[in-house]
N, C-alpha and C positions, 0 to 999 in steps of 0.2 A: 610585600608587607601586608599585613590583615589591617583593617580599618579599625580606628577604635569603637567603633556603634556597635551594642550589642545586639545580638539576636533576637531580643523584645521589641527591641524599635523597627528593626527590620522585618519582625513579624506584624506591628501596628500598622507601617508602613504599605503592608502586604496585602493586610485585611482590610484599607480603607481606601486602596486604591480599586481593591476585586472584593466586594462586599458577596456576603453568601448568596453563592448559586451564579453570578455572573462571572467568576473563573472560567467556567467549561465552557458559560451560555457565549461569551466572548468570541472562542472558537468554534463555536457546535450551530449556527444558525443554519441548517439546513432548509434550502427551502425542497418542500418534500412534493414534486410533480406528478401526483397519482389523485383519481379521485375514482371513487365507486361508479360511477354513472359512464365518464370515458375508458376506464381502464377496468372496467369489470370483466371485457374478452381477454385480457393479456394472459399470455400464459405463465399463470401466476402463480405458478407452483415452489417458485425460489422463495414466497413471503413467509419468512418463518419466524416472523418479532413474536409470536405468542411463545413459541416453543423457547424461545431464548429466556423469554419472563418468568417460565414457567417454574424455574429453580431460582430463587431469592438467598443471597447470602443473611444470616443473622448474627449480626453484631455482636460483640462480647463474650463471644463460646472461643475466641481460642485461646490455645494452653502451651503454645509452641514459646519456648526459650524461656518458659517459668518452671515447668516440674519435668522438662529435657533440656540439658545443657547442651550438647550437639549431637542434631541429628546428620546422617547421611545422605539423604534423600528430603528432603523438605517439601512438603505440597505451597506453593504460594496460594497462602491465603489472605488477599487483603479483605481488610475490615475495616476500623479508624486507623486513618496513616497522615503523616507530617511530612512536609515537603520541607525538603532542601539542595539549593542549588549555589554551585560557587558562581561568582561573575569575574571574569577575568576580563571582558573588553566588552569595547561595544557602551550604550548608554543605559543608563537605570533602567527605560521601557524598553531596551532589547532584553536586558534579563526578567523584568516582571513579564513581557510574552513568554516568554521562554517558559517560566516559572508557571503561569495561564495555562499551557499545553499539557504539562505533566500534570497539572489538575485534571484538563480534559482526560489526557490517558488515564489515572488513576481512576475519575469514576467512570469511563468505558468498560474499566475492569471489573466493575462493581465494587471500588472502596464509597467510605464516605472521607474526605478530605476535611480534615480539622484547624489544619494550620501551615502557612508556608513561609520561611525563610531563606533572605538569602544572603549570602556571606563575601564579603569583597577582598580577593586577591588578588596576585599576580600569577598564580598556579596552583594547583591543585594540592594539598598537603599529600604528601607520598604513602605518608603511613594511615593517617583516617580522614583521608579526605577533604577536611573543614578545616586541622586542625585539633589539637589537642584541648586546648582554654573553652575553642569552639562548641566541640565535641561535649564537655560537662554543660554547656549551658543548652544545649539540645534534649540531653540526657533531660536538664527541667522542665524544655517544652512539652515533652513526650511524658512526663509526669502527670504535670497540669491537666494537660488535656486527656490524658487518659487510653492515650495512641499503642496500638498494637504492632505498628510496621512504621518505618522510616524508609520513603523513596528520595532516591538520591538522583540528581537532574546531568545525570553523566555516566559513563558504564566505569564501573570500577572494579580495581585488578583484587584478586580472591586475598591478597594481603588486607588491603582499603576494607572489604567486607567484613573482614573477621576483627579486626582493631577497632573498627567503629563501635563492631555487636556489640564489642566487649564493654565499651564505655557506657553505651549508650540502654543494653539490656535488653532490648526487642530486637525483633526479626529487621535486617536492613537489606534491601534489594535497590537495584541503578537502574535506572532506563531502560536498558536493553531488555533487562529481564522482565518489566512491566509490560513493552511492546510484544514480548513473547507471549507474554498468557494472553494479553490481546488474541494474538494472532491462532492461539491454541482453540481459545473459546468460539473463533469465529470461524474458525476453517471447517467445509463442510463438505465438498468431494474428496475422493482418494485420494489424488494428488496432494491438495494443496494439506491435507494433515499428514503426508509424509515428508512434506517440504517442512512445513513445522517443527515436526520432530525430531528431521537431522540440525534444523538448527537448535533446535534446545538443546541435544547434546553436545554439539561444537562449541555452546557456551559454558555447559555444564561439565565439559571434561577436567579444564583446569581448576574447575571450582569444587571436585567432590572433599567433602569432610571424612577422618577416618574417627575410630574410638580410641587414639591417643595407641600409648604400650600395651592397651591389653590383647591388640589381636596380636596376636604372632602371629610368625610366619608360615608357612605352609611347605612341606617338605615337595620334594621335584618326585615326581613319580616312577614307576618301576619295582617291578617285584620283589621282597626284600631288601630295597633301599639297597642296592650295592652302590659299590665308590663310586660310579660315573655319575646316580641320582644324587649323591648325597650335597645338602648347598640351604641355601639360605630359603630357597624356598619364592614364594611373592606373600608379600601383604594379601589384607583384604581389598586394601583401596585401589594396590595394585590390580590384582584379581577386575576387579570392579572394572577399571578404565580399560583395561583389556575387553572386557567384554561389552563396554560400549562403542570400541574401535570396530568389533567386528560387527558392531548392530548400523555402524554407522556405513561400512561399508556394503552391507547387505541394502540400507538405506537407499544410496549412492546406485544401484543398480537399480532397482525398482525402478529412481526416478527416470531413470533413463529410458527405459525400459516404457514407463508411459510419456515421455517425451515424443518417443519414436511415433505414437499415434498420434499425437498431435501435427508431429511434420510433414506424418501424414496426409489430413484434410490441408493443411497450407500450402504444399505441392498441390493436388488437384484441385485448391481456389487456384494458383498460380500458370495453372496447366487451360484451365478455364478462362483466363484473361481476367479475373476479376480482381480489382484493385479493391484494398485495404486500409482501414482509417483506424486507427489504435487513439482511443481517450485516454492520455495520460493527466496525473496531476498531482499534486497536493490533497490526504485524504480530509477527508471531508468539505470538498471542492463544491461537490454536486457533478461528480464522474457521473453516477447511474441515476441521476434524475436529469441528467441528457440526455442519457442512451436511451431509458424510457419516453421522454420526448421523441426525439429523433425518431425510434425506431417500434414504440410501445413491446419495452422489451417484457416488463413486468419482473426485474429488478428489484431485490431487494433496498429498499430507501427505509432510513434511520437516522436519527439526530444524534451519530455514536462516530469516533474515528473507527478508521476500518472495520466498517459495519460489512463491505464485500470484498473479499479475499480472491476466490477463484473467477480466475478471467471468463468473461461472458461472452461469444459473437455472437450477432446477431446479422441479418440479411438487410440492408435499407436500397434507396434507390434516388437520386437525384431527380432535381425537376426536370432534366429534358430526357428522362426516363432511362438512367446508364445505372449498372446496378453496380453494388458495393459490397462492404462485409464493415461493419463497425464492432472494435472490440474494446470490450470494457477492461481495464488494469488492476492490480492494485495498487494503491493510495501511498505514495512517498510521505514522506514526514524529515524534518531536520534531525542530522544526524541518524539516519537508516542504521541499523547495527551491520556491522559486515555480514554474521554469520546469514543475516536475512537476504540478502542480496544475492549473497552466490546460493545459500538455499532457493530463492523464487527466480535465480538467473532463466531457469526454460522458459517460465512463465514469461516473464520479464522481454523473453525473446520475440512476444508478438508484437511490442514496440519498436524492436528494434528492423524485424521485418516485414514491416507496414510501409505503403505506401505513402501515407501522412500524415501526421500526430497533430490533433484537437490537444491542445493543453490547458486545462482547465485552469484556471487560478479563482478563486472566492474574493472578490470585488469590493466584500463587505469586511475583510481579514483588517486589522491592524499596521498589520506589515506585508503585503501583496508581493510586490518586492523579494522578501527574502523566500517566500513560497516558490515563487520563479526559480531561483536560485537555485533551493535543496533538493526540485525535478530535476533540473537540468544538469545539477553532479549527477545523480542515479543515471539520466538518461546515457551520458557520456560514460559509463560503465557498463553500459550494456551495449556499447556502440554502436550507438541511433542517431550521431554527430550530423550526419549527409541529408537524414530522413526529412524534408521541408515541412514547417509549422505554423499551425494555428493557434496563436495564442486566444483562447474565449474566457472571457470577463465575465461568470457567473454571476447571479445575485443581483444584479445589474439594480433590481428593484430594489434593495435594502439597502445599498451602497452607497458613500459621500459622492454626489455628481461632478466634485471635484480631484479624486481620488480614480473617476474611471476615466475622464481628460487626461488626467496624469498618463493612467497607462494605455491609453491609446496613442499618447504622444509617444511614450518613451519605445511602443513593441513596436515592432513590424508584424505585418499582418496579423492586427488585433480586432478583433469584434464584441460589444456586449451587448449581453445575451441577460434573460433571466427563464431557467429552465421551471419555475413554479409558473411564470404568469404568461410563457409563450414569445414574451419580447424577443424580436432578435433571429427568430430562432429559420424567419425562413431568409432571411440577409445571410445566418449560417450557413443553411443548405446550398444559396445560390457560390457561395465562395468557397464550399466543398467541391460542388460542381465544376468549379475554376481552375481550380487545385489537384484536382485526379490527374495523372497521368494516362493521356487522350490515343487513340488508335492510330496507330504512324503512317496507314495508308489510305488516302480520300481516293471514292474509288465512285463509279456510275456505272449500273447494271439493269439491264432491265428481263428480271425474273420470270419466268412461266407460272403459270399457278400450280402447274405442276410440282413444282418443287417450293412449296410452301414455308419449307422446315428450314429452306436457305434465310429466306425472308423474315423468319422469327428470331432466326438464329442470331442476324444483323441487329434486332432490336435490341438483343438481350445482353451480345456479347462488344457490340460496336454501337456509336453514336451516329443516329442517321439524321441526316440533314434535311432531305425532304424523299415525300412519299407520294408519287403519282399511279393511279389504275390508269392502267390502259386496255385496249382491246385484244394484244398482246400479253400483256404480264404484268407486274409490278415494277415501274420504274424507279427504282433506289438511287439514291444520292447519299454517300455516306462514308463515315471513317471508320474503318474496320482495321482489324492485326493481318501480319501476314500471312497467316492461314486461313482465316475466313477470307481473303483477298484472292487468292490460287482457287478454291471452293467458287468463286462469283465470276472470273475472269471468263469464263469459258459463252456468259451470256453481254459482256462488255458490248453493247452495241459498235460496229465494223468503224466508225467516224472517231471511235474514240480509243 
């Protein structure tokens, strides 16, 4: 059943709960851990917020769905856009967060957000969404305010898209497709823009528009058309989605194809003994102003959801000097689109085989909680269920000191942290240290100087427990793997 409150009240409602600019700021407090003076050596060559400034969208210039009724190809252009979302469960502040995010997203994307509504059902209207009655009183929002796009807080089937346009008169996109140009604008090695690009067409295949009866069809080919060619021929649209089949299968091999280097280096960390810590989380957690902590990666940090797309390692090292590989992810969100998922599934794969998962969650969120959550469906898709975890409580500094009691009560193995002010951060490293999985053989040797390279080799690839010179060699005490154990046995003093 729709509720009798109209959409004005639920846009006052909207406006007076998220007054302008605190929509986004709600979810976007980053605290951003870099300063000129400490982090002027990092190797800072991923900072590329100038280049991203660089191109400013100007409001008011578009002319899409006034003097073209449908196009086939659409550039998503947001400019001024209206939010609308259905609420089917859950309480009014689950759906105003909810509602808060897609604000965030929208201006990540560079809209300006004019107005947001939300609409109470028991499901989704089939045919536009909201709602028919709905639908005309949006049409007046989008009036008033002067709005060019209508984002819709749900992915919606190419039926829903096209019945709403039709009511409603501007350009309307869902979720999925918002996260997409997110992820378009922000992708910046090879990979990760052709991870992007098989998923915009996986989204875009059932959505392509054609120009109605006027294209015919196209005859089957063959040299004057004898009887075998003769047939109906394919549309354009047809035409079309065929050839984005085979773009998408050419796609599909690429990725593979640079997967394979990745599994690459992962074998030889694996072959090296060195264990693995994968940062997952919630985007805009403060994933890479940890890693920059931890490891002074010199990471890109931005007050933007998925502001870092492609996975970063980096090399770090524990306090009792056992070395690591820390790798940065990308940023989960509720409701991840499918196509995203099994597009960045490779990527996705350094979580899944990692030695230990840092899970970020933002301390200062509204709802922490549900951030937990929508990681932990992703992580369970890429089947990372076994992998042991560290839940870290980011933000720790801006956060209700009642709200990080809560989820230290509620996690297992929870720590907070604040990755702007250093809090925490070395209690982190000592419960990283705890949590590696340690060298299965405690072994005592005592070394010649001769063989130096055995003795370095111990420090770097094994945890040694104590270091005596002697007049003889280097006495070790230490837990080592089974191959560096065979390697040292041979000097095992006779008693032992």
């Amino acid at each position: 059943m729709t509720s009798s409150s109209s959409f004005s009240q639920d846009a006052q409602s909207f406006v007076q709960n998220y007054p302008e600019g605190l929509r986004a700021d709600a979810l976007m407090e980053e605290d951003v851990a870099w300063s000129h003076e400490i982090d002027g050596a990092r190797d800072g060559e991923q900072f590329d917020r100038a280049e991203r400034a660089a191109l400013r969208r100007v409001a008011g210039l578009s002319t899409e769905l006034e003097d073209v009724t449908e196009v086939e190809y659409r550039q998503l252009r947001l400019e001024r856009v209206v939010l609308v979302g259905v609420w089917t469960s859950g309480t009014v502040q689950d759906a105003e967060n909810s509602l808060a995010e897609l604000a965030a997203l929208a201006e990540t994307a560079g809209a300006l957000v004019l107005d947001g509504v939300v609409q109470r059902r028991d499901k989704p209207d089939p045919a536009t969404y909201i709602g028919s009655g709905k639908a005309l009183e949006l049409r007046d929002i989008v009036l008033e305010t002067g709005a060019d796009t209508v984002v819709c807080d749900g992915e919606l089937s190419p039926g829903q898209l096209i019945h709403l346009e039709d009511v409603v008169k501007v350009k309307v996109i869902d979720r999925t497709a918002l996260i997409l140009d997110i992820f378009a604008q922000h992708a910046k090695s090879r990979e990760g823009k052709a991870q992007v690009a098989l998923a915009q067409m996986q989204y875009m295949l059932p959505r392509l528009r054609g120009w109605g009866q006027s294209l015919s069809r196209q005859m089957g080919g063959g040299k004057g058309g004898g009887l075998a060619t003769r047939g109906p021929g394919e549309t354009k649209i047809e035409t079309d989605r065929r050839r984005i089949r085979e773009k998408m299968a050419k796609m599909r091999r690429e990725i593979a194809e640079m997967k394979t280097g990745r599994e690459i280096k992962r074998q030889e960390r694996k072959r090296n003994k060195v264990p693995s810590v994968a940062i997952a989380g919630y985007t805009n957690a403060g994933k890479s102003s940890l890693l920059n902590r931890l490891t002074g990666a010199g990471v890109l940090v931005e007050n933007a959801l998925f502001a870092t797309l492609d996975p970063t390692v980096r090399r770090a090292e524990t306090p009792s000097g056992r070395l690591y590989t820390l790798a940065d992810t990308v940023g989960f969100v509720r409701h991840l689109p499918h196509h995203l998922v099994e597009a960045f599934r490779s990527t996705m794969e350094e979580v899944g085989e990692s030695d230990l998962i840092l899970h970020v969650v933002d301390g200062s969120h509204p709802a922490p909680e549900e951030q937990l959550a929508a990681v932990r469906e992703v992580i369970r898709e890429v089947g990372a269920v076994d992998v042991p975890e560290i839940v870290v409580i980011n933000k720790a500094d801006a956060a209700d000191p009642l709200t990080i009691q809560r989820l230290l009560r509620t996690q297992r193995h929870a720590i907070a942290v604040s990755a702007r002010t250093g809090a925490g951060i070395e209690e982190l490293l000592g419960l990283i240290d705890a949590e590696l999985p340690r060298p299965e053989v405690e072994i005592e040797a005592l070394v010649p100087y001769t063989h130096g390279k055995l003795v370095a080799r111990t420090h770097a690839d094994g945890e040694v427990l104590s270091e005596e010179h002697t007049a003889d060699g280097t006495l070790l005490k230490a837990r080592v793997h089974e191959e560096l154990a065979a390697e040292l046995a041979p000097f095992v003093p006779a008693a032992h």
